[in-house]
C-alpha positions as a Python dict, from the first residue, in 0.01 Angstrom:
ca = {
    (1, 'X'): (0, 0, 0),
    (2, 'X'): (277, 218, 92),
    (3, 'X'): (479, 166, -195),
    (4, 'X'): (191, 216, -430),
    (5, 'X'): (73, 554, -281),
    (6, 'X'): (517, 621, -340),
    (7, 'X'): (437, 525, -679),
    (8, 'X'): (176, 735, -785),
    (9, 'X'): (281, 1027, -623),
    (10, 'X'): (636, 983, -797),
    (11, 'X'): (502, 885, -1170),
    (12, 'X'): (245, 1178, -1078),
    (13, 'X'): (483, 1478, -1042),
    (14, 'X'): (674, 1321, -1409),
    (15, 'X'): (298, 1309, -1544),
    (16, 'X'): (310, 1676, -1446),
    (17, 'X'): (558, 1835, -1613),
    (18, 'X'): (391, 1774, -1971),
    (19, 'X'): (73, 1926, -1897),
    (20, 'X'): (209, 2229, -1768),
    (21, 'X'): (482, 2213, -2050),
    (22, 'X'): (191, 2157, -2292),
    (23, 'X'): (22, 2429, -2136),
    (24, 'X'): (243, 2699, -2213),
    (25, 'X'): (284, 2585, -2551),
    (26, 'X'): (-106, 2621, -2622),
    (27, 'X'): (-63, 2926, -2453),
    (28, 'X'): (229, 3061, -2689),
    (29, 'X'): (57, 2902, -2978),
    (30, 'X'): (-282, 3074, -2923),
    (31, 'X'): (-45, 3391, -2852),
    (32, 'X'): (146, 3393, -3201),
    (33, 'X'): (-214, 3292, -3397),
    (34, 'X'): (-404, 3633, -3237),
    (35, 'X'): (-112, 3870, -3304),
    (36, 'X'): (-85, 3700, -3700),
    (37, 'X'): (-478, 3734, -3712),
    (38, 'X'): (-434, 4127, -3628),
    (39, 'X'): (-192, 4183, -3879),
    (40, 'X'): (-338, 4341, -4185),
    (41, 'X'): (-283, 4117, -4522),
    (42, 'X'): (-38, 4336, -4620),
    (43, 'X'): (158, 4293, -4285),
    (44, 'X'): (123, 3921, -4364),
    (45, 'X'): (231, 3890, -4717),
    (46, 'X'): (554, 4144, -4589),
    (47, 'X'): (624, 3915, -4280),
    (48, 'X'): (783, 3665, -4538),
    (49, 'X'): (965, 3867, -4740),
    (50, 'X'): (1111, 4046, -4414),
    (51, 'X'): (1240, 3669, -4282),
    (52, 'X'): (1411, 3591, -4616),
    (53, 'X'): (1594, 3924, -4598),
    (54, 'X'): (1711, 3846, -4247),
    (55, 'X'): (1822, 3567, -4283),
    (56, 'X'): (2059, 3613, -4645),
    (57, 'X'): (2174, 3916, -4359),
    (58, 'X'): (2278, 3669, -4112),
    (59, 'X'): (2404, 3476, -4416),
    (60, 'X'): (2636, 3720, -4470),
    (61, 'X'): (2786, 3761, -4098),
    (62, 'X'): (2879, 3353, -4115),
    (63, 'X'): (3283, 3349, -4249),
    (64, 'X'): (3225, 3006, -4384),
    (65, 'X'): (2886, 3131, -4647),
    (66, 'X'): (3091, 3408, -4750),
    (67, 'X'): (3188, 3256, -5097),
    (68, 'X'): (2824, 3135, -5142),
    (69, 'X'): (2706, 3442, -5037),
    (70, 'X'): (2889, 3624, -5344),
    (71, 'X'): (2859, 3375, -5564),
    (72, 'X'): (2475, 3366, -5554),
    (73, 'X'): (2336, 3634, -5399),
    (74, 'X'): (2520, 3918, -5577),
    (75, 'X'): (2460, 4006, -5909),
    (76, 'X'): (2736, 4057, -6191),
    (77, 'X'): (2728, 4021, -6560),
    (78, 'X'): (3055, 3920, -6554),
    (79, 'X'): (3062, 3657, -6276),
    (80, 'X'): (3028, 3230, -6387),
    (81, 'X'): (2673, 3214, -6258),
    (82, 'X'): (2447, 3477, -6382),
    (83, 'X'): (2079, 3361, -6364),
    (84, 'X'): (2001, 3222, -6025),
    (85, 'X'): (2214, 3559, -5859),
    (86, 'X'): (1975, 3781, -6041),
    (87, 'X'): (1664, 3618, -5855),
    (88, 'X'): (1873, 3543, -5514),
    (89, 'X'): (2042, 3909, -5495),
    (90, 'X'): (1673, 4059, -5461),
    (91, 'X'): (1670, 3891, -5079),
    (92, 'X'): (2057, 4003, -4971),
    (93, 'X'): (2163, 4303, -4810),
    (94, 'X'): (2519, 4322, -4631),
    (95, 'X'): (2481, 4671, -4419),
    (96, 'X'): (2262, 4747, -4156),
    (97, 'X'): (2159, 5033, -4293),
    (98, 'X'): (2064, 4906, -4654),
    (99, 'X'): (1817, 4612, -4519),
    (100, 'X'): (1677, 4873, -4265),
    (101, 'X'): (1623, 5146, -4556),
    (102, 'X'): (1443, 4884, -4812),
    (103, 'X'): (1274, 4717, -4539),
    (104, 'X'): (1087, 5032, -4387),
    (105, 'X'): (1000, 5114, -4767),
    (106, 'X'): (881, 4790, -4860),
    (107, 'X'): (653, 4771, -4517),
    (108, 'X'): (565, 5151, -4588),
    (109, 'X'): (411, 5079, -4940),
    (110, 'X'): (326, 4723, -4907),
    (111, 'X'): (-47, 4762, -4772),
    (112, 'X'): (-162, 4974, -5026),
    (113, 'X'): (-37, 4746, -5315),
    (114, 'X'): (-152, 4382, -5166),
    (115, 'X'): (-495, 4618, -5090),
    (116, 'X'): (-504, 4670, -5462),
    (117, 'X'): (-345, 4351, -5588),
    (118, 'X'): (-434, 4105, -5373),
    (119, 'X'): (-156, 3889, -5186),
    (120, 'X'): (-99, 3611, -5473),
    (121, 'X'): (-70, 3905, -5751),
    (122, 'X'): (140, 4100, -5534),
    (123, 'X'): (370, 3797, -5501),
    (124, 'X'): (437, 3718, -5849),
    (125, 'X'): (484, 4103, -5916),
    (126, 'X'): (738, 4134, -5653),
    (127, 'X'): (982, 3842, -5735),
    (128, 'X'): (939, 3870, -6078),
    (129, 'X'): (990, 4278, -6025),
    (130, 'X'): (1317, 4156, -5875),
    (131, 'X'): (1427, 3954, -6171),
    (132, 'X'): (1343, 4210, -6395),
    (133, 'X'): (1521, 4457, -6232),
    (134, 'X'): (1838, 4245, -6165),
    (135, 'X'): (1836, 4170, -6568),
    (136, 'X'): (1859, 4562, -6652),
    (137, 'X'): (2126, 4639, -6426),
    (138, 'X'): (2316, 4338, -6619),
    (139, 'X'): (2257, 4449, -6926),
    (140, 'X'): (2298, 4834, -6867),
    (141, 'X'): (2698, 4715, -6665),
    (142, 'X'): (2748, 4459, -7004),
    (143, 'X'): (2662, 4745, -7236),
    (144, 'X'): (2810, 5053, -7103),
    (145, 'X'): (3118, 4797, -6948),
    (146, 'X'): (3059, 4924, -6602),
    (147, 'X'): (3165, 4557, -6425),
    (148, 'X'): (3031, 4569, -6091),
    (149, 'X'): (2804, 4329, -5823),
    (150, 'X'): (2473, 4423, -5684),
    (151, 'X'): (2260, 4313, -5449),
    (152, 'X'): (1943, 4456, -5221),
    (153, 'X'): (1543, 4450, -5278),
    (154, 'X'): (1587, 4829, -5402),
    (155, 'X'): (1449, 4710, -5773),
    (156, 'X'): (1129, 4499, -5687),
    (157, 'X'): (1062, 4752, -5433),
    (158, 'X'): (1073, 5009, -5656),
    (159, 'X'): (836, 4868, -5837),
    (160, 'X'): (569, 4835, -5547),
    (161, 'X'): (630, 5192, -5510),
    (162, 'X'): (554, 5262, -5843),
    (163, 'X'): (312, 5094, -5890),
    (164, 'X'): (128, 5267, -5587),
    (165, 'X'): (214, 5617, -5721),
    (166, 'X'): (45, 5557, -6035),
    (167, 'X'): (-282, 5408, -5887),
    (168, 'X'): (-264, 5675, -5634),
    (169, 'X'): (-56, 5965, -5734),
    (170, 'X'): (-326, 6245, -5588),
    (171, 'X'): (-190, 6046, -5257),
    (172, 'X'): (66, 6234, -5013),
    (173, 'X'): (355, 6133, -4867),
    (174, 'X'): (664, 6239, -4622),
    (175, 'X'): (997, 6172, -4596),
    (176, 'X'): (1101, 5986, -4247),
    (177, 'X'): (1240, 6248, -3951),
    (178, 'X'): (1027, 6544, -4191),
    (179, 'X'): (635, 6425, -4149),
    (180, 'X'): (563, 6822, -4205),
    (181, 'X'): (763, 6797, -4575),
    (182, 'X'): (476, 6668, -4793),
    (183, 'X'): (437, 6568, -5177),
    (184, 'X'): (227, 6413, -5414),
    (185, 'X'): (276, 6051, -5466),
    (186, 'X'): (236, 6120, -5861),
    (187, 'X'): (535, 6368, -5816),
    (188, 'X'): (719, 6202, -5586),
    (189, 'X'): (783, 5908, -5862),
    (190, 'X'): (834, 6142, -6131),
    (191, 'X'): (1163, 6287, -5951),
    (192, 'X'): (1271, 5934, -5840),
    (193, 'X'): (1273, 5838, -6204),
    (194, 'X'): (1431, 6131, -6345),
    (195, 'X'): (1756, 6111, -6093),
    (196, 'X'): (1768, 5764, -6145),
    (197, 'X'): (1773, 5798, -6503),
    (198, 'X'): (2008, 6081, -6474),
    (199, 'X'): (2192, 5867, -6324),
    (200, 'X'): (2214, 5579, -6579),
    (201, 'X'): (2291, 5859, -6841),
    (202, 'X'): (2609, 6009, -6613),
    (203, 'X'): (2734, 5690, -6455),
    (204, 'X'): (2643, 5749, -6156),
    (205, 'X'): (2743, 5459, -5956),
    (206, 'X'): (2668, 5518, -5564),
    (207, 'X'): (2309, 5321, -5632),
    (208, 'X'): (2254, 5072, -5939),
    (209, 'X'): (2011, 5339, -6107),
    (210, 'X'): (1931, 5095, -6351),
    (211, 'X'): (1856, 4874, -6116),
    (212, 'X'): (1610, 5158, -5984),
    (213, 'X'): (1477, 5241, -6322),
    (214, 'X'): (1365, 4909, -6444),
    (215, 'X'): (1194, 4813, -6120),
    (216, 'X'): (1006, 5139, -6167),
    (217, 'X'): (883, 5123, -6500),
    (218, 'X'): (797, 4768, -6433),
    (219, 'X'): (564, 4881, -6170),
    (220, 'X'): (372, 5157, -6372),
    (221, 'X'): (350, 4897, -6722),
    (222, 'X'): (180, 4689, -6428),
    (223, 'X'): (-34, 4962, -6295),
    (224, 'X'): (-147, 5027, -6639),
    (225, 'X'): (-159, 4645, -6809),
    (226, 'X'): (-142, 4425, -6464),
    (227, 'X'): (-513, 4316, -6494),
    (228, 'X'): (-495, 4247, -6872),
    (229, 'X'): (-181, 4020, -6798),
    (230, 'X'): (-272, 3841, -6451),
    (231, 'X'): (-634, 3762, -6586),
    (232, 'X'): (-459, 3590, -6915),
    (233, 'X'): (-286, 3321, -6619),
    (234, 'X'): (-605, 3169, -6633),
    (235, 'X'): (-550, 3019, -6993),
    (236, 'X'): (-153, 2940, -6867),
    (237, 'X'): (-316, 2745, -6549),
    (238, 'X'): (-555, 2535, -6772),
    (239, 'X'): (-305, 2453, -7017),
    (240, 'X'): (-34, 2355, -6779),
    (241, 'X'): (-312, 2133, -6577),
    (242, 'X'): (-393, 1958, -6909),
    (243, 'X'): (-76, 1910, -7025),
    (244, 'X'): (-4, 1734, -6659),
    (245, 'X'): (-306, 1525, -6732),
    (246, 'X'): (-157, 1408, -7026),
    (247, 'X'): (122, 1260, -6915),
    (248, 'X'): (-7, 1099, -6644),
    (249, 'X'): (-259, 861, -6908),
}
């Protein structure tokens, strides 16, 4: 009797520990689902993007990825690898200051355009933004011979801005540290473009302008054709299902 009574009081303090252990999981769990729920969708479809950024930054501060690191996620025309870098450079940022800068613009614009978009459309305009992008910085460096590696979201970013200006350019805006200095939206893109393309034009090479350019006009061909283009994936889809159905007979 004795030794029973030992026995359950022993095996219950072990039986214990996972309930309250469990507990606090549910607890954390429940916790992390109510503050995703209050994010706003575009909160949500940044929250990604934002991880994948960190963590090509962390990338970056490990000695033995530093090779990787420049072999894939910088872009140069006149490095071995060309293609993948030009997709994988859009998610790597090496300074503090760069990932912070992109970041708060990204976050800054990205309601507005998954709002308007929708999160899958906003998706498949950003990374493919950041291909596009990537491809006329290599071909502006290969053409004017300007050898040089880039890297940073600034391209498919600049596309979500531009793409907001032109669907809402009567919309104003601030510069961070000046909220009283305010601007048109439709302005505001107007005199991003022209010193970016100044800057293609001169040389400049202190940003990848053409880089900046692309990503830009990208976003207003969108803002002007998007819906013509993204309702023709329908077609794609049906054709690419069908063709899978095929080959399975």
């Amino acid at each position: 009797m004795i030794l029973s009574k030992a026995k359950q009081a022993r095996f219950g303090w072990v039986q214990s520990r996972p309930l309250v252990e469990r507990d606090i999981w549910w607890q954390l769990k429940n916790d992390i689902k109510r503050f995703w729920d209050s994010l706003s969708p575009g909160d949500k479809t940044f929250a990604p993007l934002l991880v994948c950024n960190l963590l090509a930054f962390g990338l970056w501060r490990v000695p033995s990825m530093r090779n990787m690191m420049m072999t894939y996620f910088t872009s140069n025309p006149a490095a071995r690898i060309v293609c993948w870098p030009m997709f994988l450079s859009t998610f790597s940022h090496y300074s503090v200051m760069h990932i912070f800068a992109n970041m708060y613009v990204l976050h800054s614009f990205s309601n507005a355009a998954v709002l308007s978009m929708g999160k899958e459309q906003f998706m498949a305009v950003y990374l493919s933004a950041g291909v596009f992008s990537s491809l006329m910085s290599v071909l502006y460096k290969a053409g004017t011979r300007q050898p040089g590696m880039s890297l940073g979201a600034s391209g498919a970013i600049m596309t979500v801005l531009a793409y907001v200006c032109a669907q809402y350019p009567d919309t104003q805006l601030s510069i961070l540290f000046l909220p009283t200095v305010t601007f048109s939206a439709g302005a505001a893109i107007k005199v991003i473009m022209g010193i970016d393309f100044a800057g293609c034009v001169m040389g400049w090479k202190f940003f990848d302008h053409a880089a900046h350019l692309g990503g830009a006009l990208f976003g207003i061909f969108w803002a002007n054709y998007g819906a013509q283009v993204w309702a023709k994936r329908i077609g794609l889809l049906n054709y690419y299902h069908e063709l899978r159905r095929t080959k399975q007979k």
